[in-house]
C-alpha positions, -999 to 999 in steps of 0.1 A, spaced: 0 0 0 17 34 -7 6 61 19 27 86 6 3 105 -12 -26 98 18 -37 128 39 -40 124 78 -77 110 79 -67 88 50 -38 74 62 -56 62 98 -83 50 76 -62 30 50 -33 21 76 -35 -14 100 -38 -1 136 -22 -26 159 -29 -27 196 -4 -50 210 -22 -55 243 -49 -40 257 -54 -45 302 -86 -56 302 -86 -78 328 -89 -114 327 -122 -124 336 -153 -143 332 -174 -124 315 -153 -111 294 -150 -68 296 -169 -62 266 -174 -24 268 -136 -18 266 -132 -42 234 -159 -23 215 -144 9 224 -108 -5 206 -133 -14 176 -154 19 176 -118 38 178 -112 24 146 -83 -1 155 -78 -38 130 -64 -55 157 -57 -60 196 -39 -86 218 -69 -91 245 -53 -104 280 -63 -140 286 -45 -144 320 -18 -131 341 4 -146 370 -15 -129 397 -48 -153 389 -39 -192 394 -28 -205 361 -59 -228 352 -80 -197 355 -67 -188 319 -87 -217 302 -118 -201 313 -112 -166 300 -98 -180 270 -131 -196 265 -149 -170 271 -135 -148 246 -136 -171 220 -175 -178 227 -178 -143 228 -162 -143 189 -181 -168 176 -215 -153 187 -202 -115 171 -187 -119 140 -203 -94 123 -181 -68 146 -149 -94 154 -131 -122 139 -104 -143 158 -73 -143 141 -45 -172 137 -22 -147 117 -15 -119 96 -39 -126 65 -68 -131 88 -56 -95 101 -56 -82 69 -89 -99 61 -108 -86 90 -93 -55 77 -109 -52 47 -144 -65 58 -145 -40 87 -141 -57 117 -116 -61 146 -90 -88 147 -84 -103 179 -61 -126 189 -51 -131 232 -22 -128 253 -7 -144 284 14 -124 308 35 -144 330 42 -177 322 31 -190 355 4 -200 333 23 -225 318 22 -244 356 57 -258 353 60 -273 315 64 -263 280 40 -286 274 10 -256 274 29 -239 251 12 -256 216 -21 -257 238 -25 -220 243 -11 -213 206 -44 -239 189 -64 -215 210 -56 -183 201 -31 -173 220 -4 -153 198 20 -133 228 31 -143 260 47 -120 282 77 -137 301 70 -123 338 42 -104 355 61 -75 376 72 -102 403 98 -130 396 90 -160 384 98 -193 371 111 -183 343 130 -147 352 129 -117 368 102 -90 370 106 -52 374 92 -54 406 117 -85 418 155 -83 421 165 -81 385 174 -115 379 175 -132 347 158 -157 329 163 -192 339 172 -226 321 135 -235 323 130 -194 309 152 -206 278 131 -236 272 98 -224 272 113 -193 247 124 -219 223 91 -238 225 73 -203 218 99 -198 187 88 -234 176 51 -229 176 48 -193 167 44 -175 200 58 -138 201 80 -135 231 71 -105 250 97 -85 275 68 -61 288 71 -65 328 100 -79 331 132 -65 350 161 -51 326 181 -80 329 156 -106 319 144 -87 287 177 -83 274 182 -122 280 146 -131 262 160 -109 234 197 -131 232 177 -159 239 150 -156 211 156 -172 174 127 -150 162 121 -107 168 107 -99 200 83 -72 217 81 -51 248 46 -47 239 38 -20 264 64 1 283 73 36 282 107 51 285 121 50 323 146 78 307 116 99 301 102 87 335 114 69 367 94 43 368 101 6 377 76 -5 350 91 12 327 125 3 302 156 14 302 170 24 270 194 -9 270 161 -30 269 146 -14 240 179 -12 220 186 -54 229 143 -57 218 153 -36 179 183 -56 177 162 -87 171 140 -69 144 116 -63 174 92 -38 183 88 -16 212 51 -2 220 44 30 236 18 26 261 -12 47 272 -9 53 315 -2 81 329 13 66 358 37 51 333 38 85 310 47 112 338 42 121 378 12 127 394 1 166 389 14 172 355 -10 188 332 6 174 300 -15 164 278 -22 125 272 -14 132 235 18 151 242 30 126 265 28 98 241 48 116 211 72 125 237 80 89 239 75 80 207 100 110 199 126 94 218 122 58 206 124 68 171 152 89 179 170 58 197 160 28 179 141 38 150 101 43 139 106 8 125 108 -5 156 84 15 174 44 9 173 15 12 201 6 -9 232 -24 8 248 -26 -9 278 -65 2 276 -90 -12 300 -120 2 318 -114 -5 357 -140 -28 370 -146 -39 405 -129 -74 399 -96 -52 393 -99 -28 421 -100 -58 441 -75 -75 430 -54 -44 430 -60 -43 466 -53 -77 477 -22 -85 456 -1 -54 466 31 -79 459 23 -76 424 12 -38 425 34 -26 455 19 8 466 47 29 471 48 27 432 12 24 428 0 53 453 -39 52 440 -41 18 434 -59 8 405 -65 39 396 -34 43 371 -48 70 349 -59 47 317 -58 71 285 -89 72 268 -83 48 238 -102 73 215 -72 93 221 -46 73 203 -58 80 166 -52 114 173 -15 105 172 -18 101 134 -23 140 130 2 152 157 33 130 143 22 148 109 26 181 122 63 170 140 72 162 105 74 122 105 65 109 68 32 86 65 51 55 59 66 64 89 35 66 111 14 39 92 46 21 106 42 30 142 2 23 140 4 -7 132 27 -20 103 61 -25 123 39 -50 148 25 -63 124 58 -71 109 73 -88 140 38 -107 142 41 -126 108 76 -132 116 66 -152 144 30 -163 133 39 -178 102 
């Protein structure tokens, strides 16, 4: 497709818009008024969270087959996807593409073996750790250790099967180890700059120049807890071109895309936000679940404002979606 000649409306319109993952939170049902407001933004695809280490692994199966119930009984609005044609497909006939992510491979309970289960059902992304360490490495809210032998195994089973190995959440040392580790690109699907910003979920610049060495992505992601301190009367908009400013700058807009991080906060997360502080420990999570989710309507708006900073449309149809949809067919197919 050549989006040289495309104004701004046009190019959003004509360009695949890739969510990488999106927080809704992994429950039974499934948080259906934040996945419409993806599609009604006018995104073709998002990674919906299936599971994450703070909920027992088996609980995953549940959500996973909810979401693919769900699916099924709307396809006039969504289409599970197995890979980048089906993307492209859904694409063209107007509807979202969703495929399901995993963070924290706690959900594998121990063995590789899940690996090829999770992958027949729609799972396309796993993220290696969940904030606290693991089985298989260290988390950005653990002791920044790195990824174990079991950690190498299960990211050579996920290389095998087609599984995009995700460094979101993990501590610095572990992420740079997934991206030596990994045969195929990686993905730190949804971390901002801890240059830009001190936080502990965030990356260092070492992280998201070892992710671009592997032909990886790095997606900017939409929290302002994440994005800037409390009080700052930035707006959302400016604070995600500010990062996106510096990634291009350090790695590249080929290696940079979006990773909203969207969810509307429900009273299943508030609770769990309060009872699994170990995970969410408040001295960096001050208001709890309350992290200051930018509106997901707000992230097409990023198509005019890198216009008007001067970055050329193949450029931004890149970071909207066409550099993670790159790394996904490298790994998907």
């Amino acid at each position: 497709m050549d989006v040289t000649q495309l104004n701004v409306d046009e190019l959003f319109q004509k360009s695949v818009v890739w969510d990488a993952h999106c927080g809704m939170d992994p429950q039974v049902p499934i948080d259906v008024n934040s996945l419409e407001r993806i599609r009604k933004a006018g995104f073709t695809f998002v990674s919906t969270n299936a599971g994450y280490d703070v909920l027992p692994w088996h609980e995953t199966f549940p959500v996973i087959a909810a979401c693919r119930h769900f699916l099924k009984e709307n396809t006039d609005k969504y289409v599970l996807v197995s890979s980048v044609a089906d993307v492209l497909a859904a694409k063209r006939d107007g509807k979202l593409a969703v495929s399901m992510d995993i963070e924290g491979i706690s959900a594998l309970n121990g063995t590789t073996d899940l690996i090829e289960t999770y992958h027949t059902l729609g799972v396309r992304q796993i993220s290696f750790v969940y904030n606290k360490d693991n089985l298989g490495g260290g988390g950005c809210h653990g002791d920044n250790t790195g990824i174990t032998p079991f950690g190498r195994d299960v990211v050579r089973e996920m290389n095998r099967v087609g599984i995009i190995v995700d460094g979101t959440h993990c501590s610095p040392v572990t992420s740079i180890d997934l991206a030596e580790t990994s045969s195929k690109p990686i993905v730190i699907s949804h971390s901002n700059s801890r240059v830009l910003h001190d936080h502990p979920r965030n990356i260092w610049n070492e992280q998201a120049l070892a992710c671009a060495n592997t032909g990886g992505v790095v997606g900017i992601t939409g929290i302002r807890i994440f994005l800037t301190k409390a009080g700052d009367k930035t707006s959302d908009i400016d604070l995600l071109v500010r990062n996106i400013d510096h990634y291009c700058e350090l790695i590249g807009p080929q290696h940079v895309g979006i990773g909203t991080d969207f969810a509307e906060i429900t009273n299943a997360l508030s609770t769990r936000f309060a009872n699994a502080t170990d995970y969410w420990p408040p001295e960096h999570y001050p208001a709890g679940a309350d992290l200051g989710f930018v509106d997901i309507e707000v992230f097409p708006q990023l198509t005019a404002a890198l216009s008007a900073r001067g970055y050329s449309n193949k450029d931004i149809s890149g970071i909207l979606g066409g550099n993670f949809m790159r790394v996904a067919a490298a790994n998907w197919e």
